[in-house]
N, C-alpha and C positions, 0 to 999 in steps of 0.2 A: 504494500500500500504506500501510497506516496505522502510527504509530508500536509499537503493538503487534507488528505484522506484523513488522517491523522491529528488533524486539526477539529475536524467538522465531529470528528466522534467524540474527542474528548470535550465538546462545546456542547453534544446534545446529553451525555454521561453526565456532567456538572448541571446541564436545564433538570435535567430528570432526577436530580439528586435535592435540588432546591427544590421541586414539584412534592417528591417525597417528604423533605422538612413540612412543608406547608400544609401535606395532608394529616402528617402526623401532629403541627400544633391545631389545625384544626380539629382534629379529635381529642386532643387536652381542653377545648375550651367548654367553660362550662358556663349554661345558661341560666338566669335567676329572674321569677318573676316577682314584681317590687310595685307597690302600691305607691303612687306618687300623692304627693301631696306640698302643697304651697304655705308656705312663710312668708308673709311680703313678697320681695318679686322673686324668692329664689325656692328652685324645688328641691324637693327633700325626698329619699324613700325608703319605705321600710318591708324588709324581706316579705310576702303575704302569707309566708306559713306562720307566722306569730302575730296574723290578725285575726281573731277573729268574729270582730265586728265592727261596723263604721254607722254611726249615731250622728245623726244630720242636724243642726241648727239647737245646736245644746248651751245652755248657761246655766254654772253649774253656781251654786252655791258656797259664795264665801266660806274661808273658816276662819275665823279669827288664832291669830297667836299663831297661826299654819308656817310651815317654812316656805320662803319666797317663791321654791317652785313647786308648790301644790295650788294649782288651779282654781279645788273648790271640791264639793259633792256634788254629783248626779243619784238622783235615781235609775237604777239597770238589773231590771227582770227579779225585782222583788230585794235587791241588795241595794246595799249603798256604795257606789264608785268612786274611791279618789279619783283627782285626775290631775294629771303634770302639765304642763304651761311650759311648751318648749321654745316661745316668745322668750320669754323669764329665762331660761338656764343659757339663751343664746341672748340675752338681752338685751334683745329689743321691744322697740314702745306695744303697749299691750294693746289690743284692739278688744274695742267694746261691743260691735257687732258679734250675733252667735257664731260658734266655733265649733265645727265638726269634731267627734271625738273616734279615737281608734281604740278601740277595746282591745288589751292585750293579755294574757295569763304570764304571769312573772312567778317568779319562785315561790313569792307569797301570798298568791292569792291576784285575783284580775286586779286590772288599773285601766284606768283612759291616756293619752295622749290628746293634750286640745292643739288642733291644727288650725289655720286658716282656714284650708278649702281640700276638701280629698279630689284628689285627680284620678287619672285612669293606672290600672297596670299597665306596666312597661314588663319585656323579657331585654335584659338586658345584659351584653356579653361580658367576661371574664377579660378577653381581652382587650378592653375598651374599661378597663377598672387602674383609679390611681389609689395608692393609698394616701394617708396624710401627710401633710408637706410638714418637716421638722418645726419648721418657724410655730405649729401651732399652738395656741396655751395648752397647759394640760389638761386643765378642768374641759376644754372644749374636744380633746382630742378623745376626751374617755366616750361621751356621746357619741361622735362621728365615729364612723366606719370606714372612708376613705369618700370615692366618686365615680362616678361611672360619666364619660364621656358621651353624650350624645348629638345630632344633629345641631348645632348652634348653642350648646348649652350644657351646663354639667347637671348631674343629677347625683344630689350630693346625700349621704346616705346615714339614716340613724342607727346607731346601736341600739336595739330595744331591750339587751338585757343590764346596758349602762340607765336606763330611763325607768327603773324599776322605784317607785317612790320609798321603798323600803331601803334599797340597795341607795338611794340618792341622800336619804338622809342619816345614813351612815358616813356616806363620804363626806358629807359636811364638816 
């Protein structure tokens, strides 16, 4: 075979070797579907195997003497629900219009999460995930779960087992 020949093989052996890379991280990636939901203008999401329920236009009940990021009480299917104020632990200004709650089961018994607004699920890839940039504070880095890159925008991801009201007023 001549050096050409010799050329062209070892060009399609290398295509066909990066073809192979590419099918194999494409089979390491793993898909996760994520219940989005809005903070002011930025979206937030939280795994949907740990929701499970979403409570529309709720205001919950003060408590007085509460730590700053308990929300308030609802009433939920004959119990009574904290709920965490993830405004307050991300703090920013609190909004007085009703706030969707995401019912979650923590170690200790269910809790709410009050959101802005619940969006849609997203499946969102594995390879399109960043985790947390160093710069971030701690208190905020235990919440966060990193990001997932999407179309014009990041979709940035809560810890639900850091959002535990039990779990948060310990770490206080």
């Amino acid at each position: 075979m001549n050096e050409a020949g010799n050329g062209k093989k070892a060009m399609v052996e290398q295509s066909g070797g990066r073809q192979l890379a590419r099918e194999k991280r494409d089979r390491n990636e793993v898909l996760t579907e994520v219940c989005s939901v809005r903070l002011g203008e930025t979206l937030y999401g939280i795994p949907i195997t740990h929701i499970l329920e979403i409570v529309g236009g709720a205001r919950p009940e003060r408590v007085p003497l509460a730590p700053e990021f308990v929300g308030g009480l609802v009433h939920y299917r004959g119990d009574v629900l904290t709920t965490v104020t993830v405004r307050r632990l991300l703090e920013m200004e609190e909004q007085e219009a009703a706030q969707d709650i995401l019912v979650l089961e923590g170690a200790h018994g269910y809790f709410g999460l009050l959101v802005d607004a619940v969006g849609e699920v997203l499946t969102v890839s594995s390879k399109d995930y960043e985790a947390n940039p160093s710069i971030l504070e701690d208190r905020r880095r235990v919440i966060l779960a990193g990001a997932y890159k999407l179309d014009g925008q990041l979709l940035v991801m809560l810890d639900p087992e850091h959002l535990d009201p039990i779990r948060l007023g310990t770490a206080a």
